[in-house]
C-alpha positions in Angstrom: 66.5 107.2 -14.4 68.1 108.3 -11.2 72.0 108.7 -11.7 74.3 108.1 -8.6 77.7 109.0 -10.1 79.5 112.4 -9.9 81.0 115.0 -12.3 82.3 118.4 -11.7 79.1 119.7 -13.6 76.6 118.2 -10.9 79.5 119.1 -8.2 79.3 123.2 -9.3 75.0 122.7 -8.9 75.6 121.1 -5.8 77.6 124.0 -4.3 75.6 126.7 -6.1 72.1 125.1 -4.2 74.2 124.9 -1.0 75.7 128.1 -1.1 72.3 129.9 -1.3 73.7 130.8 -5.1 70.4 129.4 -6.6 67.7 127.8 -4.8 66.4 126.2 -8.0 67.9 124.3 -11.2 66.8 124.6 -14.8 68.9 123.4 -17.9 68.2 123.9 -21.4 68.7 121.6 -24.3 69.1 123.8 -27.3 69.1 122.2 -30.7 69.6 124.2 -33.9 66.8 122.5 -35.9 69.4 122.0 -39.4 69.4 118.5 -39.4 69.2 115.2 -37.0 70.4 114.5 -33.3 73.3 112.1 -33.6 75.1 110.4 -30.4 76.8 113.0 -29.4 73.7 114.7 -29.6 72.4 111.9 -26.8 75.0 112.5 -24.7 74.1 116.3 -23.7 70.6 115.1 -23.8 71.4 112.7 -21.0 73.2 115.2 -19.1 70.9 118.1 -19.2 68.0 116.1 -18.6 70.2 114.2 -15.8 71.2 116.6 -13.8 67.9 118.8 -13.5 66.4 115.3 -12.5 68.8 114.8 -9.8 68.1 117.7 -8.1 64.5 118.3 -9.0 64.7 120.8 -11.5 63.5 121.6 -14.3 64.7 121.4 -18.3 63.7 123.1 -21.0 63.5 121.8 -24.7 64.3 124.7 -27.0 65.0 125.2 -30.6 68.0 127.3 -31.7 66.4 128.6 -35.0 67.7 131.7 -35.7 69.3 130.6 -39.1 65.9 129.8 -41.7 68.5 128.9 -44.6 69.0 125.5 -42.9 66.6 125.4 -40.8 63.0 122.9 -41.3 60.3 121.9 -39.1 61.4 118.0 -40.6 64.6 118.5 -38.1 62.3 119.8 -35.0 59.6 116.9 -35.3 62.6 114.9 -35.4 64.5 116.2 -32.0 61.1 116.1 -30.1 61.0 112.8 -31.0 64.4 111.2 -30.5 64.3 113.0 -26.9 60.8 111.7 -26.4 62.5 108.2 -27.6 65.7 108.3 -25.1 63.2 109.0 -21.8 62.7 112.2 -21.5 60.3 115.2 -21.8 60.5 118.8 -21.6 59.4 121.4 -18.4 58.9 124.0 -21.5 59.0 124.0 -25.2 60.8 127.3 -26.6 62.0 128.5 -29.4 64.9 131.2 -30.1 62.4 132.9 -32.9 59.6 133.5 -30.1 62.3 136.1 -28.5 62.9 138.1 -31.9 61.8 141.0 -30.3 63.3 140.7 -27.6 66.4 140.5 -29.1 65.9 143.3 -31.6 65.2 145.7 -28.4 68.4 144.2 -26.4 70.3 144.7 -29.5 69.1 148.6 -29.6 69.9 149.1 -26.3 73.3 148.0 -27.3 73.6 150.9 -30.3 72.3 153.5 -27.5 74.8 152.5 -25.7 77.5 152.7 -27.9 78.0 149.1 -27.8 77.0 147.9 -31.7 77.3 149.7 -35.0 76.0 148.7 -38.5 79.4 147.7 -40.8 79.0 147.8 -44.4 82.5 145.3 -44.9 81.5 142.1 -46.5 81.9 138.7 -45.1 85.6 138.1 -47.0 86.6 141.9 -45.4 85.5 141.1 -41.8 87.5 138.1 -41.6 90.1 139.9 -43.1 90.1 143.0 -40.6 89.9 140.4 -37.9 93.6 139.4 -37.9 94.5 136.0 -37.0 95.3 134.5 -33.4 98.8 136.2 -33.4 97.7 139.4 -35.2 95.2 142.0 -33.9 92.1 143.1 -35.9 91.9 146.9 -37.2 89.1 148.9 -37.0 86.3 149.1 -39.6 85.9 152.2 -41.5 82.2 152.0 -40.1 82.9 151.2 -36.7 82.8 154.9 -35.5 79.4 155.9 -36.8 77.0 158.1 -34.7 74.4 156.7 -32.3 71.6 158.1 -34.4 73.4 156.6 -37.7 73.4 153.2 -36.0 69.8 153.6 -35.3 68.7 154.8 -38.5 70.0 151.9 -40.6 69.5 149.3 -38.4 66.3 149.8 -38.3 66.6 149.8 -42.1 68.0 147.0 -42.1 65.1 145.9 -40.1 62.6 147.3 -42.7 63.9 145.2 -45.5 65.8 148.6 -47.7 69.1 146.6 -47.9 69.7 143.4 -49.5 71.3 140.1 -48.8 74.9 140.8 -47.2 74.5 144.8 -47.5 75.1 145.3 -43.8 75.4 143.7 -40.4 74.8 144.4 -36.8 78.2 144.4 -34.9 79.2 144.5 -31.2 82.0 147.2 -30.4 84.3 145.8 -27.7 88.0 145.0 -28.8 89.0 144.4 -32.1 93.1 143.7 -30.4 91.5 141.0 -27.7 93.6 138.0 -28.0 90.4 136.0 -27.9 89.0 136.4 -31.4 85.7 136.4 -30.3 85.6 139.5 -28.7 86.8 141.2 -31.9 83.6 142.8 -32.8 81.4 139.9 -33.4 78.4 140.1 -35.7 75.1 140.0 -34.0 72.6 140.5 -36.7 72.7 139.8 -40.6 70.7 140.4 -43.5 68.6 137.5 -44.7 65.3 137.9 -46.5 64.2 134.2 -46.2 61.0 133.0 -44.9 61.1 131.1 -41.2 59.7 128.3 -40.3 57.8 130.1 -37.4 58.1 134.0 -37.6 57.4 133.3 -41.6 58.2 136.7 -43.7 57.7 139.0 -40.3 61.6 139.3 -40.0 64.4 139.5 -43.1 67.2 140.1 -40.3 67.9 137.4 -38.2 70.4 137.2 -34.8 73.5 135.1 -34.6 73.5 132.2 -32.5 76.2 133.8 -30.6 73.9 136.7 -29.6 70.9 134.8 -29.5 72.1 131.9 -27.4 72.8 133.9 -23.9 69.4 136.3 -24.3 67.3 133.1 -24.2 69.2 131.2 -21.7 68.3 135.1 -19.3 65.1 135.1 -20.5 64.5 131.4 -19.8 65.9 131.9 -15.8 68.5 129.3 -17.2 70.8 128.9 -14.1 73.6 126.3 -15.4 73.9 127.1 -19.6 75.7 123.7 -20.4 77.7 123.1 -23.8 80.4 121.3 -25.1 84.2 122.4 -24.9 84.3 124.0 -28.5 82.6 126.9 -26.6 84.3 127.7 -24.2 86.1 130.7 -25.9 82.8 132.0 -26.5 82.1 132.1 -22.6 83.6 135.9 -22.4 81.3 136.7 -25.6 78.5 135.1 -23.4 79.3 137.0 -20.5 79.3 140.7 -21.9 76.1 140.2 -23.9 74.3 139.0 -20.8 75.7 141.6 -18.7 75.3 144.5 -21.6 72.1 143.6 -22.8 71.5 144.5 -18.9 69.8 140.8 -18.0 67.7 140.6 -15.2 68.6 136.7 -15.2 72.6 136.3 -15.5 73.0 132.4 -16.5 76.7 131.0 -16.5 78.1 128.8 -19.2 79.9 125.8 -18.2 82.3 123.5 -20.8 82.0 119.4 -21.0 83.7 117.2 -23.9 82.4 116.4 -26.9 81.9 113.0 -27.6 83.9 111.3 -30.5 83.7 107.8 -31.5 85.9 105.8 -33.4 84.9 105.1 -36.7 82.2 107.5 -36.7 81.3 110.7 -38.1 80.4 113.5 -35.6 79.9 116.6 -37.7 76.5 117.6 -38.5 77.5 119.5 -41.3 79.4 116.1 -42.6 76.2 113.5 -42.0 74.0 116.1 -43.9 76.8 115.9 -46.7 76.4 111.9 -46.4 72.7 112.2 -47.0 72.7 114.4 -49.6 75.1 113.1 -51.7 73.7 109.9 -51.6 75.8 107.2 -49.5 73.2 106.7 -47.1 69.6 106.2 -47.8 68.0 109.3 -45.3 69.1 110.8 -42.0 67.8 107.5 -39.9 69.8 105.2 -42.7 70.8 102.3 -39.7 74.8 102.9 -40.3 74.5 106.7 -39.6 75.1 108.0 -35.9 72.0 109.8 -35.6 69.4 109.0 -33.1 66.8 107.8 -35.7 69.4 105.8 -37.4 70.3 104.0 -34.1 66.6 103.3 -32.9 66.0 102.0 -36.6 69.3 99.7 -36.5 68.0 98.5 -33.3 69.8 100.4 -30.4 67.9 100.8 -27.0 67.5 103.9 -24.9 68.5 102.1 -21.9 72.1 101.2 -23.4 72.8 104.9 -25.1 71.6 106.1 -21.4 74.2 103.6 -19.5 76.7 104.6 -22.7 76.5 108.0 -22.1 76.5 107.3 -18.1 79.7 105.1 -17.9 82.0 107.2 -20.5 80.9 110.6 -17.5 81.5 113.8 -18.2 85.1 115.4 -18.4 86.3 118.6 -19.2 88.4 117.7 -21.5 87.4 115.7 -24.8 88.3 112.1 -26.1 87.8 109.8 -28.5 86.3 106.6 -27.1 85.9 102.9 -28.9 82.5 102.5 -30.8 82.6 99.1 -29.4 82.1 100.4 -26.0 78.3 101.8 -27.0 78.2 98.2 -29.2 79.1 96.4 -25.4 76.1 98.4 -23.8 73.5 97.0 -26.5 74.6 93.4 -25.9 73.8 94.0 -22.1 70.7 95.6 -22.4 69.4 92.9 -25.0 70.5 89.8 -23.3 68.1 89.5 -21.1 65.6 90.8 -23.4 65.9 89.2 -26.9 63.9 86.1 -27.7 66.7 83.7 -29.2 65.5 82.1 -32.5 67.2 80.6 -35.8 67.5 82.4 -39.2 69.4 81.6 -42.2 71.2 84.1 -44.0 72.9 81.7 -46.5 71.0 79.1 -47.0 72.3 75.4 -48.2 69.8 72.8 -48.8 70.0 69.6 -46.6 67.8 66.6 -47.5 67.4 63.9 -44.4 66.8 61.0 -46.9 65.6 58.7 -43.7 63.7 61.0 -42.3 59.9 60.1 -43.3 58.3 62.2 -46.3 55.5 64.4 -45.4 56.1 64.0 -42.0 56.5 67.3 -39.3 57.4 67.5 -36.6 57.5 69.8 -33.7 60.1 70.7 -31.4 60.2 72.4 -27.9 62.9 75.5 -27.9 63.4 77.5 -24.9 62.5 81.6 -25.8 65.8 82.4 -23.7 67.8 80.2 -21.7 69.1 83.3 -19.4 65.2 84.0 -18.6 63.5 80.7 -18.1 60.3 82.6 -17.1 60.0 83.7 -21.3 59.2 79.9 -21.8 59.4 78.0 -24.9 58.4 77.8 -28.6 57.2 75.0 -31.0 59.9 74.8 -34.2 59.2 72.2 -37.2 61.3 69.9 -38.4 60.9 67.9 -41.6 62.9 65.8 -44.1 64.0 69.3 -45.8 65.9 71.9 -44.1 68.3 74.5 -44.7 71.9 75.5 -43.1 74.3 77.7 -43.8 76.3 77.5 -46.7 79.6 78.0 -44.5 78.3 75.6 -41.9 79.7 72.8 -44.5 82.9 72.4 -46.3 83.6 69.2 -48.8 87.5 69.6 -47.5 87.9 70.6 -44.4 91.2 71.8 -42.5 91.8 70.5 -39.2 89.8 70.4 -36.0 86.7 71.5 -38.2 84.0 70.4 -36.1 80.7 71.1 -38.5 79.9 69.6 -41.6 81.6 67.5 -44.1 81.6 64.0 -45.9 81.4 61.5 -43.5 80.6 63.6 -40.0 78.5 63.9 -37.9 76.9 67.3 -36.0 73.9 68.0 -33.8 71.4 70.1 -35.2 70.1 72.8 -32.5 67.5 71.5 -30.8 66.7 68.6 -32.6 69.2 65.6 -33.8 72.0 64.3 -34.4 72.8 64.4 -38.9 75.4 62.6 -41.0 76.4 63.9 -44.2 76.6 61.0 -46.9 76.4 62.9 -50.3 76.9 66.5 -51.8 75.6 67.5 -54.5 76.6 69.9 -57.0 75.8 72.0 -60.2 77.2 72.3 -63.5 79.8 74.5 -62.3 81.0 72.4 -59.5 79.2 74.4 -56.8 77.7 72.9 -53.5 73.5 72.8 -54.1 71.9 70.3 -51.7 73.7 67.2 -49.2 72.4 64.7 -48.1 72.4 63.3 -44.8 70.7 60.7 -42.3 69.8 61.4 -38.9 69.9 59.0 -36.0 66.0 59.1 -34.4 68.0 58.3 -30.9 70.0 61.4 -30.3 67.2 63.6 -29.9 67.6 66.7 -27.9 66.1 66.6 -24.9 66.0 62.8 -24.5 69.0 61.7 -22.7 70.8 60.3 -25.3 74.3 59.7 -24.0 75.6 57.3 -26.6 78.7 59.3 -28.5 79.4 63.1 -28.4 79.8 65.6 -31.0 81.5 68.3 -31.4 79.7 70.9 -33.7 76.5 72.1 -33.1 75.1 73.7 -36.6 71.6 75.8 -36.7 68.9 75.3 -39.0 65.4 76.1 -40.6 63.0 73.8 -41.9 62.5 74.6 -45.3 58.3 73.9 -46.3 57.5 76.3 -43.4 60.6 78.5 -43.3 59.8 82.4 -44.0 61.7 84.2 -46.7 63.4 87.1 -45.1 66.0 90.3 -46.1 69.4 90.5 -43.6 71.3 93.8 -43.1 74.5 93.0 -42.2 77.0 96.2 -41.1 80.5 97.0 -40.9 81.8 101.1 -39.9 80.8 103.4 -42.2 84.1 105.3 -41.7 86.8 103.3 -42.0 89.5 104.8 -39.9 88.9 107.2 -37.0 86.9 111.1 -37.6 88.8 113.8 -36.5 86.4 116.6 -37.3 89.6 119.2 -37.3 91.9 117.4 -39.9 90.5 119.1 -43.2 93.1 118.3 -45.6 91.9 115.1 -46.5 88.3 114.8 -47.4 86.1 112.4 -44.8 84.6 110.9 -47.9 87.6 109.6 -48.7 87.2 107.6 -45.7 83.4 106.1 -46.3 83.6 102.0 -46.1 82.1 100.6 -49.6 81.7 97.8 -48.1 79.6 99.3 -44.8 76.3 97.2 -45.4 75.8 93.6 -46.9 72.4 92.4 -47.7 72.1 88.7 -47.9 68.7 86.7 -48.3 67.4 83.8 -46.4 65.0 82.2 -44.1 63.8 82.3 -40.4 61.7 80.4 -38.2 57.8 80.3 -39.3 57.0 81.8 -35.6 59.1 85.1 -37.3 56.0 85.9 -39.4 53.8 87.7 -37.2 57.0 90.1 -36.3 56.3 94.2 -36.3 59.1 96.4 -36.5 61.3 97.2 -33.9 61.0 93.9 -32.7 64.5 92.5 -31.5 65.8 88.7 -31.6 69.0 87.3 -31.0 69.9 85.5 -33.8 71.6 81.9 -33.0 75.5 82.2 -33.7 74.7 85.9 -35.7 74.1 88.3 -33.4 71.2 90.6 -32.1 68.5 91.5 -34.9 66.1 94.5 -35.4 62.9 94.6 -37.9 63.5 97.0 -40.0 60.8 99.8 -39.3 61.3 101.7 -43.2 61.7 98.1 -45.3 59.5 95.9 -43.7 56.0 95.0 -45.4 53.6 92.4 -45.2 55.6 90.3 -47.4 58.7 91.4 -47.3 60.9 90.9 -43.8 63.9 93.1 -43.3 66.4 92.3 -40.6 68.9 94.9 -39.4 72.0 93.4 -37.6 72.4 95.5 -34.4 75.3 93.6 -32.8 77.6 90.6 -33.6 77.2 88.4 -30.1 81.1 89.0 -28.8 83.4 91.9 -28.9 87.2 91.9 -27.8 86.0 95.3 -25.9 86.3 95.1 -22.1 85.2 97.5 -19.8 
């Protein structure tokens, strides 16, 4: 999964290595295990991963999980296995809870040094001391407690004597810094809640911000990358490394985030999306995440040449979800068996065609890969269409079916319709047609043209199946940092439409996963959570054209 192309991230490792900076490169991927991976999610994946690759380094999976209120060993089965999924496997599997001590002892050093007091404000007071961005912060009444003080109820706090909220750990650097996160951030709170690893050993736990630098030292991290939303926290990052007196000093470096049109990119806001019931689960085939991409259908391959064209900036953007949409289609072109399916059916009864009779067609498995052969399809006096396939008064240049025309069907022969039946209430059930045994495909036939070519199941053998059909799920573009009007408003009602009819009787033996282009519908997924033994489930991955252009 060599990449050729350049950014200014692989530019800085390139100098550093040349330079005689570092002779080595390891990178860390560092999930908070609170929920699913989403796209965005892929995209530091693929540069992490990437760039250690391209110059024979090394990457380190590790799990953020210094916060056991959100945190569940669902979410870190999950990332292992949506990295596993998009090509790639960890040097080293760490987690932030395996340096607690570590962390507690940096974090002592830091009260013996005068650097970190215990504050007894609350939450709503911190943020009020703080001041704002064009306001300096004021002292806290606590902030000029002893060394020994310090000491003596942290390591209460430590010890379990306080309770939820009581106190918290606090760095002393500059409470009038113009960057608010060097105003005496918090480094440790008080939360007796079991962890998913460290279980009841520990009822205070370290902030990410704290947390985050210590392991990338401790790991020999040599390029800490994250996206742009940190890179105010890079002083932060800096001092504690330096502080906490390091023997490893990592440097953060800043990429943009990736945003998508019509798409959700807040964790927090896809976890509010599950919970509250518009999706079906995390991996629910409209949702961002990695599961629910792999489930819809996605490849690897095209998130990897996604994430690969879009680059890496320093500065963020929003690109066009059709873009990652394009990707799939060029990954699956080559790859998708084509095949027929039904989604509306409308009976069609050949009345000269002999009863009883089958018959079996050749079909080419994909005309772009000659080399994936053919495939035997029936054909009978019975078939199905698709209901929009016909209309009884048709506008003009309307080339499929109606009274009195004639269309090929795909692969097979050429059909007139000559009666249309209906119901009580005046709907379309059944037409009849004839076909002309002369005109089949294949044959040379060269005796008239037609202009509409219609696709088609036979009916005795077809298969029964369910078809997912998506639209966005947001209906006008995310932006995470406009709060004033709620992203629910926002959700698409009408994001998914299940229809049910028929494929090709070859589509029986299908497991999930496995991927067809439909003919004249788009590319098709099995549905891996649906899908039983009698009971197909078709996701829709991608119509077959887009306006998008590269």
């Amino acid at each position: 999964m060599e990449n050729n192309s350049s950014n200014f991230i692989k530019n800085i490792i390139k100098d550093d290595l040349e330079s005689g900076k570092h002779d080595h490169v390891i990178t860390r991927f560092p999930p908070e295990p609170n929920g699913y991976l989403h796209i965005g999610h892929a995209k530091s994946i693929i540069l992490n991963f990437g760039v250690a690759d391209d110059f024979n380094g090394k990457t380190n999976l590790r799990f953020d999980d210094t916060n056991p209120l959100k945190e569940d060993i669902e979410f870190v089965n999950s990332i292992k296995e949506d990295v596993k999924w998009l090509g790639y496997d960890w040097d080293n599997l760490f987690f932030a809870s395996d340096y607690f001590d570590e962390m507690y002892k940096r974090a002592v050093l830091l009260i013996n040094k005068g650097l970190a007091y215990v504050d007894d404000l609350n939450a709503d007071q911190i943020r009020e001391y703080r001041g704002t961005l064009t306001e300096p912060g004021k002292d806290s009444p606590y902030r000029n407690r002893t060394v020994e003080e310090n000491l003596e109820l942290f390591e209460k706090m430590r010890s379990g004597e306080f309770g939820n909220g009581a106190k918290v750990l606090r760095a002393k650097i500059d409470m009038s810094s113009p960057n608010i996160n060097l105003r005496d951030p918090v480094m440790y709170r008080i939360s007796h809640t079991e962890h998913h690893n460290t279980g009841n050993k520990w009822c205070i736990y370290p902030m990410y911000a704290f947390a985050h630098p210590i392991e990338d030292a401790i790991e020999g991290v040599t390029h800490s990358i994250c996206t742009l939303e940190f890179e105010d926290q890079r002083p932060l990052y800096d001092w504690i490394v330096e502080n906490c007196e390091m023997e490893s000093k990592p440097k953060q470096y800043e990429f943009g985030r990736l945003n998508l049109t019509n798409t959700v990119m807040s964790k927090r806001k896809l976890k509010q999306l599950v919970d509250e019931g518009f999706v079906d689960g995390w991996d629910d085939p409209r949702m961002p995440t990695v599961s629910g991409l792999r489930r819809r259908g996605y490849t690897p391959e095209a998130i990897r040449a996604f994430c690969q064209e879009i680059g890496v900036a320093k500065t963020s953007g929003v690109v066009d979800s059709q873009m990652l949409d394009h990707f799939v289609r060029e990954d699956l072109k080559l790859k998708a068996p084509r095949t027929m399916a039904i989604l509306n059916p409308l009976k069609v009864v050949i009345t000269n065609y002999p009863e009883g009779e089958i018959e079996w067609l050749d079909a080419e498995v994909n005309p772009e890969v000659p080399e994936m052969g053919t495939r035997q399809i029936p054909f009978s006096r019975e078939i199905y269409i698709e209901q929009d396939d016909f209309m009884e008064n048709p506008p003009k240049k309307y080339f499929r079916l109606f009274p009195g025309n004639e269309v090929r069907l795909k692969h097979a022969y050429f059909i007139k319709c000559e009666e249309v039946i209906k119901d009580e209430a005046g709907n379309v059930i059944e037409l009849r047609c004839t076909y002309d045994i002369e005109t089949k495909s294949g044959s040379g036939f060269t005796g008239r043209k037609v202009k509409g070519t219609l696709h088609w199941v036979e009916a005795s053998q077809a298969v029964s199946a369910e078809f997912r059909n998506y639209q966005p799920l947001i209906l006008d573009k995310e932006n995470d940092e406009e709060e004033e009007k709620s992203f629910l408003d926002l959700v698409n009602p009408d994001s998914v439409e299940i229809l049910q009819g028929f494929v090709e009787p070859n589509m029986k033996d299908v497991k999930p996963q496995d991927k067809f282009q439909f003919f004249r519908h788009g590319y098709y997924n099995v549905d891996s959570k649906l899908t039983a033994a009698d009971h197909l489930v078709f996701n829709q991955i991608v119509g077959l054209k887009s306006s998008f252009k590269l």
